[in-house]
C-alpha positions in Angstrom: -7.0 -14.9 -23.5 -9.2 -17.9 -23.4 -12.9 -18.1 -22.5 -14.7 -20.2 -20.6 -16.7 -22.6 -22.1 -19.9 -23.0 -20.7 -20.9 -26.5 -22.6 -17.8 -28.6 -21.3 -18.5 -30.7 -18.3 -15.8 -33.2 -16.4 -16.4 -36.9 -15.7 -18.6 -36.0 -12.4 -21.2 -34.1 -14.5 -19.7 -30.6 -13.5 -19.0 -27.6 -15.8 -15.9 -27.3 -17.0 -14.2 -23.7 -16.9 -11.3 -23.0 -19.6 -7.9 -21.9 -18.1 -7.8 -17.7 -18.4 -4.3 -15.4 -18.5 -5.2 -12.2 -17.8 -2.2 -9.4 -17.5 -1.3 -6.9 -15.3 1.9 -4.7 -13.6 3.8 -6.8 -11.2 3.8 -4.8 -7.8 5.7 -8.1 -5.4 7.6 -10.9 -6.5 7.1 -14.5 -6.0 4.3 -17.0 -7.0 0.7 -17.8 -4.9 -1.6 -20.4 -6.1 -5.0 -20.9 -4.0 -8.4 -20.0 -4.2 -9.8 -17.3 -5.1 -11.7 -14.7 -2.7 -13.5 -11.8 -4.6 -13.1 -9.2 -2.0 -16.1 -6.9 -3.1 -18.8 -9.9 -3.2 -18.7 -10.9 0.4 -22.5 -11.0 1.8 -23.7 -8.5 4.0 -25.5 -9.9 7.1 -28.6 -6.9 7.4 -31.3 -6.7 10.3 -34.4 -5.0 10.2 -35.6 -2.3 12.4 -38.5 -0.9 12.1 -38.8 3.4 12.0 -40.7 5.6 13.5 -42.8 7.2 11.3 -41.2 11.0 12.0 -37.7 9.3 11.2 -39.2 8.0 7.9 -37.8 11.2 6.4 -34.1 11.1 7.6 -34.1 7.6 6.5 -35.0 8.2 3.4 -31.7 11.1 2.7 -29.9 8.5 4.4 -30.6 6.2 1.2 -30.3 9.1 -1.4 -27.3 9.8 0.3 -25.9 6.3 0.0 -27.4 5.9 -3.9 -25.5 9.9 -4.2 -22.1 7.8 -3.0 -22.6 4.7 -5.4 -22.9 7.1 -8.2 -19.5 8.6 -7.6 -17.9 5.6 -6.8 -19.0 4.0 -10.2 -18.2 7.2 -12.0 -14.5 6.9 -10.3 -13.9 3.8 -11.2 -15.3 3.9 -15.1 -12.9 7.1 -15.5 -10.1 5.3 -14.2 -11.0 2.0 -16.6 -11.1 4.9 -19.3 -7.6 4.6 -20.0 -7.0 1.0 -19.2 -5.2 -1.1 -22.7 -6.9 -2.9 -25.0 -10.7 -3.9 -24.7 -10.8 -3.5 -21.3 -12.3 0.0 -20.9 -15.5 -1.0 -23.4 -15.6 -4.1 -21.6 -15.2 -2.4 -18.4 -16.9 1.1 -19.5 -20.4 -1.5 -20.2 -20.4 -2.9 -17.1 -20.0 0.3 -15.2 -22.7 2.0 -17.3 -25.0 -1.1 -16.2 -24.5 -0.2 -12.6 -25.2 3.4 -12.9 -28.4 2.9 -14.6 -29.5 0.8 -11.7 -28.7 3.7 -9.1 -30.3 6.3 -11.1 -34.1 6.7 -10.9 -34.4 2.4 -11.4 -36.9 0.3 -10.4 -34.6 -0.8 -7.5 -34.2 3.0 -6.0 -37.9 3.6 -6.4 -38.8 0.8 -4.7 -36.4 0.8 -2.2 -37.5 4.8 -1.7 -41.2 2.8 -1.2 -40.1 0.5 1.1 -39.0 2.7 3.8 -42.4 5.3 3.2 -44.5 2.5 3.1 -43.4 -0.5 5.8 -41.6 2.0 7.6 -38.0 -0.3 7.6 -34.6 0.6 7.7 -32.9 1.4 4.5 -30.2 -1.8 4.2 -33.2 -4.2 4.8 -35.3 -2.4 2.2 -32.4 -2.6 -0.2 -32.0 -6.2 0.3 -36.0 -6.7 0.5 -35.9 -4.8 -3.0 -33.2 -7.2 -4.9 -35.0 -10.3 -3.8 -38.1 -9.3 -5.4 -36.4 -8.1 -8.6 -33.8 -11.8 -8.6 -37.6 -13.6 -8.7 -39.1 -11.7 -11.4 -36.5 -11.7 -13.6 -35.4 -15.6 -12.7 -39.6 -16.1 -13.6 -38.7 -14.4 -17.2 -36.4 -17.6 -18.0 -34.3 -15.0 -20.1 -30.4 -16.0 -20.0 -29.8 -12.1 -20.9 -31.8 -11.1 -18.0 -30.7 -14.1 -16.2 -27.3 -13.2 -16.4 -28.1 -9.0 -14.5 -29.2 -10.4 -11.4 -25.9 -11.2 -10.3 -25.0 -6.9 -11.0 -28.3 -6.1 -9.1 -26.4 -8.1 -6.1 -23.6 -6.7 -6.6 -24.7 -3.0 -7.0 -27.1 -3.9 -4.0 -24.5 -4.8 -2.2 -22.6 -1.5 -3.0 -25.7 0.3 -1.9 -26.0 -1.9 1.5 -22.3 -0.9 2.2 -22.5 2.5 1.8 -25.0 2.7 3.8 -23.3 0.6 6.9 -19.9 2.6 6.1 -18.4 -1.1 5.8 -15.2 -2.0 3.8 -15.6 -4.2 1.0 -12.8 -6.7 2.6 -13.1 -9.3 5.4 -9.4 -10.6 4.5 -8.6 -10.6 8.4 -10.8 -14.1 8.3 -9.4 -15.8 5.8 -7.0 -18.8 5.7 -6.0 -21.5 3.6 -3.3 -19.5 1.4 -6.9 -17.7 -0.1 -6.4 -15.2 -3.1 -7.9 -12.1 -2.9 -9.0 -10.5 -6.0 -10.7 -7.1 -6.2 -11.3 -3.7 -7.8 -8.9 -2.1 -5.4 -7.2 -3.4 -2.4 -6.3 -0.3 -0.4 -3.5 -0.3 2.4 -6.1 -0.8 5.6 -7.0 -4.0 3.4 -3.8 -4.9 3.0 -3.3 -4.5 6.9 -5.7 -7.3 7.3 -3.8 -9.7 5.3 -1.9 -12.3 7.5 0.7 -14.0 5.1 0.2 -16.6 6.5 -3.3 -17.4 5.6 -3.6 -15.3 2.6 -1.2 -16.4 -0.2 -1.6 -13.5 -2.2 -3.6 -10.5 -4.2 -4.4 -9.4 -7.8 -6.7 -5.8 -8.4 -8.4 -4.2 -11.2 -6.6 -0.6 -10.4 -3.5 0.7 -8.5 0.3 0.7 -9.3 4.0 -0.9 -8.1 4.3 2.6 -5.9 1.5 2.9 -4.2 1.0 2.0 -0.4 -0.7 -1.2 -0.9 2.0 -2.3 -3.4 4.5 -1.4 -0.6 2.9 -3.6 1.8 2.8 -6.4 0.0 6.7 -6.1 -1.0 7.1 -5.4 3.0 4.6 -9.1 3.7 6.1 -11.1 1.0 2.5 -11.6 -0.6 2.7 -12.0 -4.3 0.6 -9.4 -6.1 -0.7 -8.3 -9.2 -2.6 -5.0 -10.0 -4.1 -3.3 -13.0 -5.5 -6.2 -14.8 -8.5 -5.3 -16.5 -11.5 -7.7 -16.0 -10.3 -9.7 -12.8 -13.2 -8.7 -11.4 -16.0 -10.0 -13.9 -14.2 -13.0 -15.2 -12.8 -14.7 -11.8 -15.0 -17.0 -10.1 -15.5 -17.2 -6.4 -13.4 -20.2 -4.9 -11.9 -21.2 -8.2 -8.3 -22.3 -8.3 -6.4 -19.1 -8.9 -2.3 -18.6 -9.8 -0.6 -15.3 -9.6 2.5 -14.4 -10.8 4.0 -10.9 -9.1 7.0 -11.5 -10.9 6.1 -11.4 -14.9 2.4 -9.4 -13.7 0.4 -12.4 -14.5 -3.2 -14.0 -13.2 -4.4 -17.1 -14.0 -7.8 -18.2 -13.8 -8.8 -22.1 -13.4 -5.4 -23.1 -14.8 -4.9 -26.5 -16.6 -3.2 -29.0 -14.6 0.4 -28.9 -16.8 0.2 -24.9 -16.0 -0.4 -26.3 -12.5 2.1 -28.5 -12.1 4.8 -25.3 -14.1 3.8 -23.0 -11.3 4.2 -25.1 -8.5 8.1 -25.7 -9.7 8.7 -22.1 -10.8 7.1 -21.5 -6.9 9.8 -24.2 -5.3 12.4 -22.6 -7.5 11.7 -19.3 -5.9 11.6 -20.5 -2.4 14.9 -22.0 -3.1 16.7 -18.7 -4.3 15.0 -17.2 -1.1 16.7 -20.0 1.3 20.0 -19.4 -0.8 20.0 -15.5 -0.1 19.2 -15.9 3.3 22.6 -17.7 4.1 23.6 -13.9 3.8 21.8 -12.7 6.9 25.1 -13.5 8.8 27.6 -11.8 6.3 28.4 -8.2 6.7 27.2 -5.8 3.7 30.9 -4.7 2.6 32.0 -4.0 -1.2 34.7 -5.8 -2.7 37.1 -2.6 -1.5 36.1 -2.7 2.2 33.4 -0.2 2.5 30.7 -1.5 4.8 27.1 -0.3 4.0 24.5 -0.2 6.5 21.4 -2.0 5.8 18.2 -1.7 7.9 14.3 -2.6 7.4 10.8 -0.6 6.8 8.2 -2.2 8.5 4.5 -1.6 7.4 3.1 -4.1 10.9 4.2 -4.9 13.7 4.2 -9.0 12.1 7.3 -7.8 9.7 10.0 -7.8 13.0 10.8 -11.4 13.1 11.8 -11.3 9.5 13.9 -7.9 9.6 15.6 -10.0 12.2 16.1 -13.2 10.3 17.4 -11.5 7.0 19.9 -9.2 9.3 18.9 -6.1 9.5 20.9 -4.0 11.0 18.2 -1.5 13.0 15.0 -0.4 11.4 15.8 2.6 9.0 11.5 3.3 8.8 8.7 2.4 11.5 5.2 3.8 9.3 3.3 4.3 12.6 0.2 4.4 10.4 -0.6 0.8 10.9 -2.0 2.3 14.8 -4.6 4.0 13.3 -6.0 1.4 9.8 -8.9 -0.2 10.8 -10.6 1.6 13.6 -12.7 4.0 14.7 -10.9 5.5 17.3 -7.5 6.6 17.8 -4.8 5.1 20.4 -4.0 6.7 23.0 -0.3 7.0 24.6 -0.5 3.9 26.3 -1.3 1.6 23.4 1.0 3.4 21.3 3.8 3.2 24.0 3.3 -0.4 24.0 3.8 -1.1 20.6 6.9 1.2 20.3 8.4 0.1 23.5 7.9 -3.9 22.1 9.7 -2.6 18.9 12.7 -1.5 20.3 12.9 -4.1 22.6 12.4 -6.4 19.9 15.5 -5.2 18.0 18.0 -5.9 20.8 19.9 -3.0 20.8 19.6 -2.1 17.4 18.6 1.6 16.2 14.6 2.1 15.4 13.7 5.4 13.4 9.7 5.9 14.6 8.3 8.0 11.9 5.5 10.3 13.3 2.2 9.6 11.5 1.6 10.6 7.9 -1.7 10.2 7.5 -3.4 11.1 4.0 -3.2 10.0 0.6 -3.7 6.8 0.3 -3.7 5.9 3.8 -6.1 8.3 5.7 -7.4 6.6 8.9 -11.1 6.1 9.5 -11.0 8.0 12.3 -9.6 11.2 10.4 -11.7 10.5 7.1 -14.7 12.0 8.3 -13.4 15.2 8.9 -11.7 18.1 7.2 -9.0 15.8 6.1 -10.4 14.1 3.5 -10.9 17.2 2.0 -9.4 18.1 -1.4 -6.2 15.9 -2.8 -4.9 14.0 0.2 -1.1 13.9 -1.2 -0.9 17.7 -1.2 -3.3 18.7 1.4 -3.0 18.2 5.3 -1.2 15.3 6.1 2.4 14.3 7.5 3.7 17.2 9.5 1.3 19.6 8.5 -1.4 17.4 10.0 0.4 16.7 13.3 0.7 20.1 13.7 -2.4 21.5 13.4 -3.9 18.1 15.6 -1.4 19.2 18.5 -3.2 16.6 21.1 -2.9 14.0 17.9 0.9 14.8 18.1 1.6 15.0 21.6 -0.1 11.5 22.3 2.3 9.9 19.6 5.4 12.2 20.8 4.7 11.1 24.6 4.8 7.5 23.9 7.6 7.4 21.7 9.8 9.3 24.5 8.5 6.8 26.9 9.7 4.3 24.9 13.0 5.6 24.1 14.4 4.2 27.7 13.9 1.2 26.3 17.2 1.5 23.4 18.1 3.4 20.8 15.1 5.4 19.1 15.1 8.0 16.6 12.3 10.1 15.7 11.6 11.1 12.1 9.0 13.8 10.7 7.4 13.3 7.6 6.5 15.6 4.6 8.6 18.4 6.3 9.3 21.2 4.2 10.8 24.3 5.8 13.0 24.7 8.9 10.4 26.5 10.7 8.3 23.1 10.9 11.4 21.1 12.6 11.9 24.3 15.4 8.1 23.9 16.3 8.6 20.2 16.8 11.3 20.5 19.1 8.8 23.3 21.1 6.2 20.8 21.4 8.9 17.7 22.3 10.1 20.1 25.2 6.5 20.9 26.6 5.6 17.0 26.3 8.8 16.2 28.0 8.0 19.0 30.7 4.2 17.6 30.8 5.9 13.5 31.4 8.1 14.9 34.1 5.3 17.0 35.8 2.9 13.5 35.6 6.1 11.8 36.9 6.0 9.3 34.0 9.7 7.5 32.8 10.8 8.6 29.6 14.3 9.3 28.4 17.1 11.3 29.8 18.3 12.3 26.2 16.4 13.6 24.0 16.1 11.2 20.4 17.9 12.5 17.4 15.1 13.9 15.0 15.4 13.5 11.7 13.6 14.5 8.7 11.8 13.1 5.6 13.2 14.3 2.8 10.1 13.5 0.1 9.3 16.7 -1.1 10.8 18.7 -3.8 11.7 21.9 -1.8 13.0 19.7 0.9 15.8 18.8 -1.1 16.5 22.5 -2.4 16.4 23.8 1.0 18.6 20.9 2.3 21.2 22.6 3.9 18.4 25.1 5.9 17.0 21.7 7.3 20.6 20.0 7.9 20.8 22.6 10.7 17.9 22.2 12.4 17.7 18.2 11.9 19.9 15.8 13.5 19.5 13.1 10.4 17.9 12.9 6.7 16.1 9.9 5.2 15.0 10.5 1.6 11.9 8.9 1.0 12.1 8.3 -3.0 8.6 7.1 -3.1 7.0 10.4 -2.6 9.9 12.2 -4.2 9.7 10.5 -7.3 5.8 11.5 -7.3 6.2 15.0 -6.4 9.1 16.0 -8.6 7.3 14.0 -11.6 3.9 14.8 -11.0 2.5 11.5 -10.9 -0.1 9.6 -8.7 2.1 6.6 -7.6 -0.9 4.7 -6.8 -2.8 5.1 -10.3 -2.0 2.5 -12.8 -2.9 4.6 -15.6 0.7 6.6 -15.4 2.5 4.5 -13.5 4.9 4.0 -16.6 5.4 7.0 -16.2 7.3 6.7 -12.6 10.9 6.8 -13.2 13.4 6.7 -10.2 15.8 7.8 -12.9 15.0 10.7 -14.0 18.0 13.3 -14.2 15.6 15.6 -11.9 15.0 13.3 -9.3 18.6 12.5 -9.4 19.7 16.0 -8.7 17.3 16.1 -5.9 19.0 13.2 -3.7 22.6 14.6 -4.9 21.3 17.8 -3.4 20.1 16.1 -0.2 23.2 14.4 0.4 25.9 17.3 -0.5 24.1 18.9 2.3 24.1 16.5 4.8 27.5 16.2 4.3 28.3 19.5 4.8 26.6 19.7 7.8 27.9 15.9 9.4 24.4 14.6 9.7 23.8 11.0 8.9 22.0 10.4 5.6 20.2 7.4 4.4 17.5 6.3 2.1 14.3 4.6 3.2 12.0 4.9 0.2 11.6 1.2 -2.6 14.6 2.3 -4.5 16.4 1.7 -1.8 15.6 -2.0 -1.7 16.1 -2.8 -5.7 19.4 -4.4 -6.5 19.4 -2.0 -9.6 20.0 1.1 -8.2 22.7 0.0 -5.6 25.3 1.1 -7.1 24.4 4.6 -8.3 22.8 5.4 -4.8 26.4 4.1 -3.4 28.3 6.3 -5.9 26.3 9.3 -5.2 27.3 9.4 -1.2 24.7 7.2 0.8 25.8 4.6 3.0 22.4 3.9 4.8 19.6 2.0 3.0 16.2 1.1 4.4 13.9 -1.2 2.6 11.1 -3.9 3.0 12.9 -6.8 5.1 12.3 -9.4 2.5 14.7 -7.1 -0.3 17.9 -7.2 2.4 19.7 -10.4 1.2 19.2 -9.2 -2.4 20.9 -5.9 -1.6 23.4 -7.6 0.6 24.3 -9.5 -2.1 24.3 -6.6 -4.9 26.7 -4.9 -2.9 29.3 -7.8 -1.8 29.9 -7.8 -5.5 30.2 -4.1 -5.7 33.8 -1.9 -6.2 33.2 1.4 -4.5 35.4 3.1 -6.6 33.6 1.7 -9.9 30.0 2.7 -8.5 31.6 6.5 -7.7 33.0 7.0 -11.0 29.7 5.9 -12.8 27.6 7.6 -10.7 29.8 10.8 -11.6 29.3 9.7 -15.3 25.6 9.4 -14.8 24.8 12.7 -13.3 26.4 14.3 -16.2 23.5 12.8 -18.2 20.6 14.7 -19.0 18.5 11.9 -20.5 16.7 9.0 -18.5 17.3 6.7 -21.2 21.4 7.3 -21.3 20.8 6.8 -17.7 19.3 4.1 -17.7 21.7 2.4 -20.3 24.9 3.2 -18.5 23.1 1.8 -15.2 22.3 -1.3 -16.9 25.8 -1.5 -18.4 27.3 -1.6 -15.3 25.4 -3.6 -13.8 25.6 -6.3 -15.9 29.4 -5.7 -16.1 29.5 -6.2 -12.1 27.9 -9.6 -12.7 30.3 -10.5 -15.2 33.0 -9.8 -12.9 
């Protein structure tokens, strides 16, 4: 890694900043080079109000509150750096430990605590009032050391001021010019906000290739980078910025013959995207005739256009979550019908699976944070089916709207994190009394009831397949959370995320399970989750039964073109000599061999 050099200076008299690589894990393909937007140093635009002087009190907890949050938050983040490679946890672990002495009984929480007793101000204004005077004094102290920590009493101001206004530390929604967005953690309401078309792409500081927000990014086409150890502290606002989501790579005020490599290896990639898309017209059929059927996930509404110009064939997986990100209320039936009714008008005929909300984990809305929900570990607590359940008005809003929409073409209706039989029998209860409830209000919706299907993401799911092929109407195994489950591994924490293997002999077993039973019972069966939409695993997901894959629209002309050059046959007879395997890496090497023997061929 290089470091700047502060002495250099160009012709015009300004200081010159040394080109620096910094590493990460590749989460989405492709190359962005732009400038670079720290997400978590935006300014905070703060009023002052003046408080009563009974409320002086409650405005006071209301800072020890927000100083209470800060000091978790830091504390999160240091014992996630904890296992970070190389340097980067002292370097990281320092830094941290700065922040938390400033929001422990410092000079900046006493006197903001003073503030509010004494001039009787709101507690943002104080903060801000607070850092001002500290900047001066130790600006007046002409020490670089101390020079250099006013810019972490800003930022751990500004940390303070946002806890305290419950604001996000993004405003990507208003940014343009291809901008880079480089943060601590980009989360998948952030990612929401990220137009490709004025954001070129995104590196963090934490999160993995499985999480949500990698997810979205694949689904947006936006380059991305994440677990790169001191993005944060070394990038410089509006500096020229390159990342690389193929080979996991950010680079900081590159030199111009790094420049000028980037910008061909980004034309080279356009070109290899303009060259698969010739595909979007070709069927997906092996070399031996059997046609596969190839539909998109979409994250945002934005994503349709492109399922449609890389031929998808219906949309395999709607996330409804993007309705709730980013607000503080929740749509009702008419904005939801809108959107779902646009959808499968959109696809002209073509199939759209709407799966009902799964809100937790990493994707908890803002208007469900606040309550029991955020309770405890999101991925195991109340979320998916269990939440839309419990939240019966929640679920009959969504159900209402998607049956309204369903006289508009063909619309399935998928369940998430289902697993027992029992919860797809009280669905149908509630789809009947919302259907009696649209009749009675003498609303549209349609005559025949949508197929509902089921997630299949959870480890009993897949034991107890056959149970739930005869209460569901279709499966869709959703890898992603499979994988987790079955492996016990946060797919969103870049500390294990080596750790999340798609091949793993147990995981294996679990889809073979999944679709044994479907077959048994006729059902449809198809895959929705990333795995779905890597070349790699073509074959051994073909071999093992499934002819439905779902993935993010921008992987369909790779897969169409994985299997074109596929044999059937070959792929069965592999994947029967895989699953006789009992070790990821024997897996992994016959995989790989025949692969690579396809491409031969």
């Amino acid at each position: 890694m290089r470091i700047e050099d502060e002495s250099g200076t160009n012709k015009s008299g300004e200081k010159k900043h040394d080109e620096q690589r910094l590493a990460g894990i590749p989460v989405s393909p492709g190359i962005a080079i732009g400038t670079a937007f720290i997400g978590d140093r935006g300014p905070i635009a703060v009023s002052e109000t003046t408080i009563a002087e009974n409320a002086v009190s409650a405005e006071r907890a209301r800072f020890a509150d927000a100083v209470t949050n800060a000091q978790k938050q830091l504390r999160k983040l240091k014992a996630r750096a904890a296992t970070l490679p190389g340097s980067a946890p002292d370097e990281i672990g320092y830094l941290l430990d700065a922040h938390l002495a400033m929001v422990t009984n410092s000079r900046l929480v006493r006197g903001v605590h003073q503030r509010i007793a004494n001039a009787r101000i709101n507690a943002e204004r104080a903060v801000e009032l607070e850092i001002e005077t500290i900047a001066k004094s130790f600006a007046q102290m002409r020490d670089s050391y101390l020079a250099a920590r006013i810019e972490d009493i800003r930022v751990v101001g500004s940390r303070l001021i946002r806890n305290l206004i419950k604001k996000p530390y993004v405003t990507y929604a208003t940014l343009d010019g291809g901008a880079i967005v480089l943060a601590e953690e980009v989360t998948p309401a952030d990612t929401a906000l990220m137009d490709p078309q004025r954001v070129g792409g995104f590196a963090a500081v934490f999160g993995g290739p499985e999480g949500h927000s990698a997810i979205m990014a694949r689904a947006l086409g936006l380059p991305a980078v994440m677990g790169v150890a001191g993005l944060v502290t070394r990038a410089r606002p509006d500096a020229t910025v390159i990342i690389d989501g193929s080979e996991g790579a950010v680079i900081l005020d590159p030199m111009p013959e790094t420049l000028e490599t980037y910008r061909q290896r980004q034309e080279d990639y356009r070109d290899e995207r303009r060259h698969l898309g010739r595909l979007r017209r070709l069927a997906a059929v092996t070399r031996d005739g059997v046609e596969i059927r190839l539909e998109a996930n979409l994250e945002l509404p934005i994503e349709l256009d492109q399922a449609l110009a890389n031929g998808a064939m219906g949309l395999g997986l709607v996330r409804t979550e993007f309705l709730f990100l980013n607000r503080e209320d929740l749509p009702d039936e008419d904005e939801q019908y809108e959107l779902y009714a646009g959808l499968v008008r959109g696809m002209g005929g073509r199939p759209v699976t709407l799966r009902t909300l799964d809100a937790g984990g990493d994707k908890l809305p803002e208007a469900l944070a606040a309550g029991a929900y955020a309770a405890g570990d999101a991925a195991l607590g109340l979320r998916g089916i269990r939440l839309s359940l419990k939240e019966r008005r929640l679920f009959e809003t969504q159900l209402a709207a998607m049956l309204r929409a369903a006289r508009e073409g063909p619309l399935r209706i998928m369940l998430p994190m289902i697993s027992t039989a029992g919860e797809i029998r009280r669905t149908r209860e509630v789809i009947d009394q919302v259907a009696r409830r649209l009749r009675r209000r003498g609303v549209p919706f349609a005559e025949v009831t949508p197929a509902l299907g089921v997630m299949i993401e959870v480890p009993g799911a897949a034991l107890a397949a056959d149970a739930l092929a005869s209460e569901a109407d279709f499966f869709s195994i959703g890898t992603n959370d499979l994988i987790q489950y079955t492996l016990a591994i946060d797919r969103g924490d870049e500390q294990v995320a080596h750790l999340y293997n798609p091949l793993h002999p147990g995981v294996l077993r679990l889809i073979q399970l999944a679709v044994e039973a479907a077959a048994r019972r006729r059902i449809p069966v198809g895959i929705c989750g990333e795995m779905a939409g890597e070349p790699r695993y073509a074959a051994l997901l073909l071999g093992l039964g499934l002819r439905e894959l779902s993935m993010s629209p921008g992987n369909l002309p790779r897969l169409k073109q994985r299997i074109r050059n596929l044999d059937m046959v070959a792929a069965t007879r592999r994947a029967e000599a895989i699953m006789d395997q009992s070790d990821s890496g024997r897996i992994a090497a016959l995989l790989d061999d025949f692969n690579a023997m396809a491409e031969l061929g």
